[in-house]
C-alpha positions as CSV (number, residue, x, y, z in Angstrom):
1,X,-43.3,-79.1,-26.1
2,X,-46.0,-76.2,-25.8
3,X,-46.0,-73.1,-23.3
4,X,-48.8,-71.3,-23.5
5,X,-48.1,-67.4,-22.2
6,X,-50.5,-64.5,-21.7
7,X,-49.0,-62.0,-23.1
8,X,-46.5,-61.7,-26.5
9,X,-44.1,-59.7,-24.6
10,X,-43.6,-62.7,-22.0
11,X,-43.9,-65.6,-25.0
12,X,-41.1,-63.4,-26.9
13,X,-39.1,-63.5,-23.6
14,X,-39.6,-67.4,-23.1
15,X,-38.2,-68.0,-27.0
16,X,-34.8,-65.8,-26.6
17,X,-34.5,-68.0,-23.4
18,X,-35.0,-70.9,-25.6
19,X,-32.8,-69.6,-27.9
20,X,-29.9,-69.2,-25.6
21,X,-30.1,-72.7,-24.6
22,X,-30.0,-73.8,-28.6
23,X,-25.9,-73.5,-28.5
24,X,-25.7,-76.7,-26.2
25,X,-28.7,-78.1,-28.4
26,X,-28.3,-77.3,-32.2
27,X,-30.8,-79.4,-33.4
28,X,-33.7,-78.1,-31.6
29,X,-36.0,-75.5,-33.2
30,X,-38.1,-73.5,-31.3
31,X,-40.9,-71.1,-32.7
32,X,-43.0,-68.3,-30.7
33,X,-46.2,-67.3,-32.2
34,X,-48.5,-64.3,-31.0
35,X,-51.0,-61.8,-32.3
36,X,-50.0,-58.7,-34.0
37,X,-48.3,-60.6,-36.5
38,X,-49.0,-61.7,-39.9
39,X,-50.6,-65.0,-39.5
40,X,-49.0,-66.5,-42.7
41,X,-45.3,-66.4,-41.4
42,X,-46.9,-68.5,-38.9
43,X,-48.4,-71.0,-41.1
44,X,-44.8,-70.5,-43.4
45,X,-42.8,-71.9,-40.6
46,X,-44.9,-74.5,-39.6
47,X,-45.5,-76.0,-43.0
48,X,-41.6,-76.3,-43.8
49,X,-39.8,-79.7,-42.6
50,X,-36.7,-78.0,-41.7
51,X,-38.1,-74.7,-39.8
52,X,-40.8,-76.9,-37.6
53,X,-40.6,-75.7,-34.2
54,X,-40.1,-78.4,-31.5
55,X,-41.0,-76.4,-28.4
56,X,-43.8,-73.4,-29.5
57,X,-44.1,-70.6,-27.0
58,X,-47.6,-68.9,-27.9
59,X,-50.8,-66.8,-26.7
60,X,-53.8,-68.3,-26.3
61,X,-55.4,-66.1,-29.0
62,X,-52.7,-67.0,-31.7
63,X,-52.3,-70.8,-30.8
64,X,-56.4,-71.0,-31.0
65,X,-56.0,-69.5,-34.4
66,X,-53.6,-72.3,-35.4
67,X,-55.3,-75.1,-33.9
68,X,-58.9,-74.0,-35.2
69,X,-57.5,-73.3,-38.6
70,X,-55.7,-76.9,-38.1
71,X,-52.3,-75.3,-39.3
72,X,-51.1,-76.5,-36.0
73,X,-52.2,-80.0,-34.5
74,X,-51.5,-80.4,-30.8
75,X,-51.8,-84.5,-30.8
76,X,-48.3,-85.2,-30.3
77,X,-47.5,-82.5,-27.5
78,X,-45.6,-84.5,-24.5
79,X,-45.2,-81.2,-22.5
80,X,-47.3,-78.2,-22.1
81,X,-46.3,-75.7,-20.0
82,X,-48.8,-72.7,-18.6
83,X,-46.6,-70.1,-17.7
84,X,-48.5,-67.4,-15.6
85,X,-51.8,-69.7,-15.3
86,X,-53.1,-67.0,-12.6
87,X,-52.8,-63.8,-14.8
88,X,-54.1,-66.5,-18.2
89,X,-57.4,-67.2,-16.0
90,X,-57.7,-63.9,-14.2
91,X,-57.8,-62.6,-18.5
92,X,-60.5,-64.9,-18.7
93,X,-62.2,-64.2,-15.8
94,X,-61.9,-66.9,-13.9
95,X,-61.2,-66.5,-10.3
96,X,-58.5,-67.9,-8.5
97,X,-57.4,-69.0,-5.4
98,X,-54.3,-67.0,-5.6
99,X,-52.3,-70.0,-4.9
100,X,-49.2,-70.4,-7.1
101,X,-49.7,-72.9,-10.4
102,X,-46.6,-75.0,-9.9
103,X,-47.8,-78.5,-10.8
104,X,-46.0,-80.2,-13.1
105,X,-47.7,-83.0,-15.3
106,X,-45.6,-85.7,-17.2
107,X,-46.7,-88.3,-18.7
């Protein structure tokens, strides 16, 4: 699973979420990865077996770095999740409707 947040206050947020529902499933690993942190304990985590995330919570800046680097390859994702899509595009510039982004996409 991927969520993609727009800022790393909110992705930090999402993962302690995560976290608190990691009692009823021990197994799963999640991993939150933003800018204004070393890039290498990124990489770290995502090279080792045993500390691959499941779910990633990330930016846009940070996962770009990942992917475009390939450190991270997003082939296998069955969920994404865009958490805030309106404030992600209205970053970007892209105007909006305004209309909530509460689709949900399986597949």
């Amino acid at each position: 699973m991927l969520v993609l947040c727009h800022t790393r206050e909110l992705a930090f947020q999402i993962k302690n979420e995560y976290a608190r529902f990691s009692k009823y499933l021990p197994e799963v690993k999640t991993g939150v990865f933003y800018g204004g942190t070393p890039i290498q304990d990124n990489i770290t985590l995502l090279q080792n077996k045993e500390t691959h995330p499941h779910i990633i919570v990330a930016t846009p800046g940070r996962l770009n770095a990942l992917v475009r680097d390939k450190h991270l390859r997003l082939g296998n994702v069955q969920r994404f999740v865009l958490d805030e899509c309106d404030k992600m595009l209205d970053q970007i510039g892209k105007p909006t409707d305004r209309q909530p982004c509460n689709k949900t996409f399986t597949s």
